[in-house]
C-alpha positions as CSV (number, residue, x, y, z in Angstrom):
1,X,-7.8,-18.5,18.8
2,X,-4.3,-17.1,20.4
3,X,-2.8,-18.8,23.1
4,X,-2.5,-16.6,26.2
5,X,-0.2,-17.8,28.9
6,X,-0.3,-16.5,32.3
7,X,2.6,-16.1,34.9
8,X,2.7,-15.1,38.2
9,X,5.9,-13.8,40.4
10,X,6.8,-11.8,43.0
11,X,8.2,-9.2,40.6
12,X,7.7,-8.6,36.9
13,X,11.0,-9.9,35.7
14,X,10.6,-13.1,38.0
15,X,7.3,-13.6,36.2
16,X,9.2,-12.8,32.9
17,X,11.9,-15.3,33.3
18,X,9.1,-18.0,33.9
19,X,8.1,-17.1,30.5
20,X,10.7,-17.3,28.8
21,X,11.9,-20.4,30.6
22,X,8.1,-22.2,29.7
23,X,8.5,-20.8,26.2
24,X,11.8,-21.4,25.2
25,X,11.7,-17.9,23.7
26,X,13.5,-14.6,23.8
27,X,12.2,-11.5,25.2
28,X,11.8,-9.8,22.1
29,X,9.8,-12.5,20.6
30,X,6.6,-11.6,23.1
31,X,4.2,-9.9,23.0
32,X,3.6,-9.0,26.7
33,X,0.6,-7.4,29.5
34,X,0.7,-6.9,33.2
35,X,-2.9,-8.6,34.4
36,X,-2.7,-7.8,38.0
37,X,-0.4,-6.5,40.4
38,X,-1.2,-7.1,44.1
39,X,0.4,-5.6,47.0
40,X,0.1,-6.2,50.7
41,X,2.2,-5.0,53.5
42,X,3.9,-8.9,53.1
43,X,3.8,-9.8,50.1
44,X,3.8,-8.6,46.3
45,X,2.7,-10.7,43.1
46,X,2.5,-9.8,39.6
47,X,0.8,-11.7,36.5
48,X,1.4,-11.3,33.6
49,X,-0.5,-12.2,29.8
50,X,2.3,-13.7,27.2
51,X,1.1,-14.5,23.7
52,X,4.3,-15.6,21.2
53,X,4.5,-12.7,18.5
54,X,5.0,-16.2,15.6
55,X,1.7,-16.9,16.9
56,X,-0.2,-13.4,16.2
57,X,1.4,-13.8,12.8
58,X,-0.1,-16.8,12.0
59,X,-3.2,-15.4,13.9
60,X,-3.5,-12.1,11.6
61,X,-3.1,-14.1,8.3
62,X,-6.3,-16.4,9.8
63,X,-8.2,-13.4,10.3
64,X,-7.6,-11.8,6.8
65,X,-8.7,-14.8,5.3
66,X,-11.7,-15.6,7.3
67,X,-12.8,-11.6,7.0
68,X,-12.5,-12.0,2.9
69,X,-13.9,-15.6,2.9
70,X,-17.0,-13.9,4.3
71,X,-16.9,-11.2,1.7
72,X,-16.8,-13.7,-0.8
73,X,-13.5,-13.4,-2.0
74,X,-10.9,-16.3,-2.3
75,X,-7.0,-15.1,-1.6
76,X,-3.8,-16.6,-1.1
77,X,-1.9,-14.7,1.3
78,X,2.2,-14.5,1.3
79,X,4.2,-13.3,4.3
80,X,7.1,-11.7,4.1
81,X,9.0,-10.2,7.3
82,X,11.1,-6.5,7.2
83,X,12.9,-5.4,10.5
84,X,10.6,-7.5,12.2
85,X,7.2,-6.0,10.7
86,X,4.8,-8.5,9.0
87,X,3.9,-7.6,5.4
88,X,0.5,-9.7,4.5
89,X,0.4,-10.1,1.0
90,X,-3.2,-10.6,-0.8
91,X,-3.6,-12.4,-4.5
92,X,-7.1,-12.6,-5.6
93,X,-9.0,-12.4,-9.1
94,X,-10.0,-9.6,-8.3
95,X,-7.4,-7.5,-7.4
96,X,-9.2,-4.0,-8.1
97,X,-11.7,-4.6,-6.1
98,X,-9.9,-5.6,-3.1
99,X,-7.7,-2.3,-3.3
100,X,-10.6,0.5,-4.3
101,X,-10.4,3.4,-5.7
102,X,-7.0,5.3,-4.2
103,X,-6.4,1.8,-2.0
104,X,-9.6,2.7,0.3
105,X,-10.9,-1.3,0.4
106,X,-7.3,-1.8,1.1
107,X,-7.5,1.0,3.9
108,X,-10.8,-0.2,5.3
109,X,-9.2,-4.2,5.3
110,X,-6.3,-2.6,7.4
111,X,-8.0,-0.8,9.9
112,X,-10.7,-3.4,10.6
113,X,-7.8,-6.3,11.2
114,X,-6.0,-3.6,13.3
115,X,-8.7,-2.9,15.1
116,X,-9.7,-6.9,16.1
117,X,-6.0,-7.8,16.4
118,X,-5.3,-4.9,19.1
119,X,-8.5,-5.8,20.7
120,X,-7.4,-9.4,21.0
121,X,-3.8,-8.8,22.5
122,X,-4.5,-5.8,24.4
123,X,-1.3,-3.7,22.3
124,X,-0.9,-2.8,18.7
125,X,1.2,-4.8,16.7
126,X,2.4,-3.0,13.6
127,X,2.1,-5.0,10.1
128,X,1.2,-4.4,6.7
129,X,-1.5,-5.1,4.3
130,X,-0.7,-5.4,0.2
131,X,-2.2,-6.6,-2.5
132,X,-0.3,-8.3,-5.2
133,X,2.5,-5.1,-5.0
134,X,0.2,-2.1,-5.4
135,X,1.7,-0.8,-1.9
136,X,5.0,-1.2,-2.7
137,X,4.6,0.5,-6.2
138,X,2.5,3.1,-4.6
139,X,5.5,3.7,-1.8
140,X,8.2,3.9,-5.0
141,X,6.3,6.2,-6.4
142,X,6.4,8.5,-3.4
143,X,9.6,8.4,-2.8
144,X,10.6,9.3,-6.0
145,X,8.5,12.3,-5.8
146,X,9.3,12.8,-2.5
147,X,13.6,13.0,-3.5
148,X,12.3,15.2,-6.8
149,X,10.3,17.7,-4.6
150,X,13.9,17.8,-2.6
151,X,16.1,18.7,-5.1
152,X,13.6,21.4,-6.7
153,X,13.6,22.7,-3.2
154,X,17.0,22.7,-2.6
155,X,17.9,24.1,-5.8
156,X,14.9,27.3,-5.7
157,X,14.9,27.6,-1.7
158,X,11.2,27.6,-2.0
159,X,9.3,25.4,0.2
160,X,6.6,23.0,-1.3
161,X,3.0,21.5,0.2
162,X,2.7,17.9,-1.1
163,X,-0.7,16.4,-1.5
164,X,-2.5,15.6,1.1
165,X,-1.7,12.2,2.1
166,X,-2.7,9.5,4.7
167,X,-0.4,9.0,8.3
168,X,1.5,6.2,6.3
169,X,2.3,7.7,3.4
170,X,3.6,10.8,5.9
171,X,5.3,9.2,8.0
172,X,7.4,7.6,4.3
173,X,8.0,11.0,3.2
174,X,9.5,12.2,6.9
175,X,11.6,9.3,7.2
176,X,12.8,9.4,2.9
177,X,14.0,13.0,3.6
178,X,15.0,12.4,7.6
179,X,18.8,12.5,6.5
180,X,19.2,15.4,3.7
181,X,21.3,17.8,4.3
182,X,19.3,20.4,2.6
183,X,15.5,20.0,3.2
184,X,13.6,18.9,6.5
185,X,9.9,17.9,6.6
186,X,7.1,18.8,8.6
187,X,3.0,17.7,8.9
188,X,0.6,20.8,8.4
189,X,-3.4,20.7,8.0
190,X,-6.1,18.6,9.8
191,X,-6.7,15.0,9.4
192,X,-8.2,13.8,6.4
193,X,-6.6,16.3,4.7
194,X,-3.2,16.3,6.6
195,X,-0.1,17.2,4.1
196,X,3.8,17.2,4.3
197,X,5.6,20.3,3.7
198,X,9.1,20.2,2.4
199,X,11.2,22.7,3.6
200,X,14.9,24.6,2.8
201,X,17.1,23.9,5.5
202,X,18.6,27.5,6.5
């Protein structure tokens, strides 16, 4: 289970500061929710919910395991951090299986931990889900389409509609092509089959 601290002050950043006083921890290391804010005509207090983000780390690699254990499969699980987002990386004997066909076990393993982790600390928390690296070949590879789509468009002035792709793999293409000079990206189509469009700059 997390550990949940509670503080109480008469403003926010007073219950803040006790925080980070208790915890010995910097602002941007917690993960924090506003209980209860009372108010009378003499008097105003505010509580506040603080769980340490090291501790929903640790806390989201438990519940990967203990949600696979149950499925039957045994994992070893490496963490590695990238501007502050967790990356949970799976290694099992049976790889395949875990991922599915076009990553969909991978998918469904992501948006069930999502869904218990936000239910648990009342936020979202971003992090990621791989197994061995099929994510991060997966993510080359659309890049490198994403820069060869660019150039063709830059070169014909035609615009071109990608496949469609999860919000992820969107959101990778937007920010691969955020910079060029030449081409600029916009979302078209309805969820699941939502594409990226690449487009000539004028």
């Amino acid at each position: 289970m997390l550990n949940k601290h509670e503080y109480t002050g008469k403003t926010y950043e007073e219950a803040l500061n006790k925080a980070k006083l208790d915890l010995q921890e910097l602002e941007e290391n917690l993960i924090i929710n506003t209980k209860e804010e009372k108010k009378t005509l003499l008097s105003k207090k505010v509580e506040i919910e603080v769980i340490e983000k090291r501790e929903v780390k640790d806390y989201i690699k438990k519940t990967i395991k203990s949600l696979l254990k149950d499925m039957g499969f045994d994992v070893d699980i490496e963490i590695t951090m990238n501007n502050d987002t967790p990356t949970y990386r799976l290694y099992s004997t049976n790889d395949a299986l875990l991922i599915g066909k076009d990553g969909k076990n991978l998918k469904a393993l992501t948006t069930v931990v999502n869904a218990i982790i936000t239910k648990d600390i009342s936020t979202n928390y971003r992090f990621l889900i791989d197994v061995s690296d099929y994510k991060e070949k997966n993510d080359r590879r659309i890049e490198k389409l994403a820069k060869s789509i660019a150039r063709e468009v830059k070169a014909t002035k035609v615009e071109v509609k990608m496949d469609s792709m999860n919000s992820y793999q969107r959101r990778l293409v937007h920010n691969i092509l955020n910079n060029n000079k030449y081409v600029y990206t916009e979302s078209v189509g309805e969820e699941p089959n939502r594409s990226v469009v690449i487009k000539p700059r004028d």
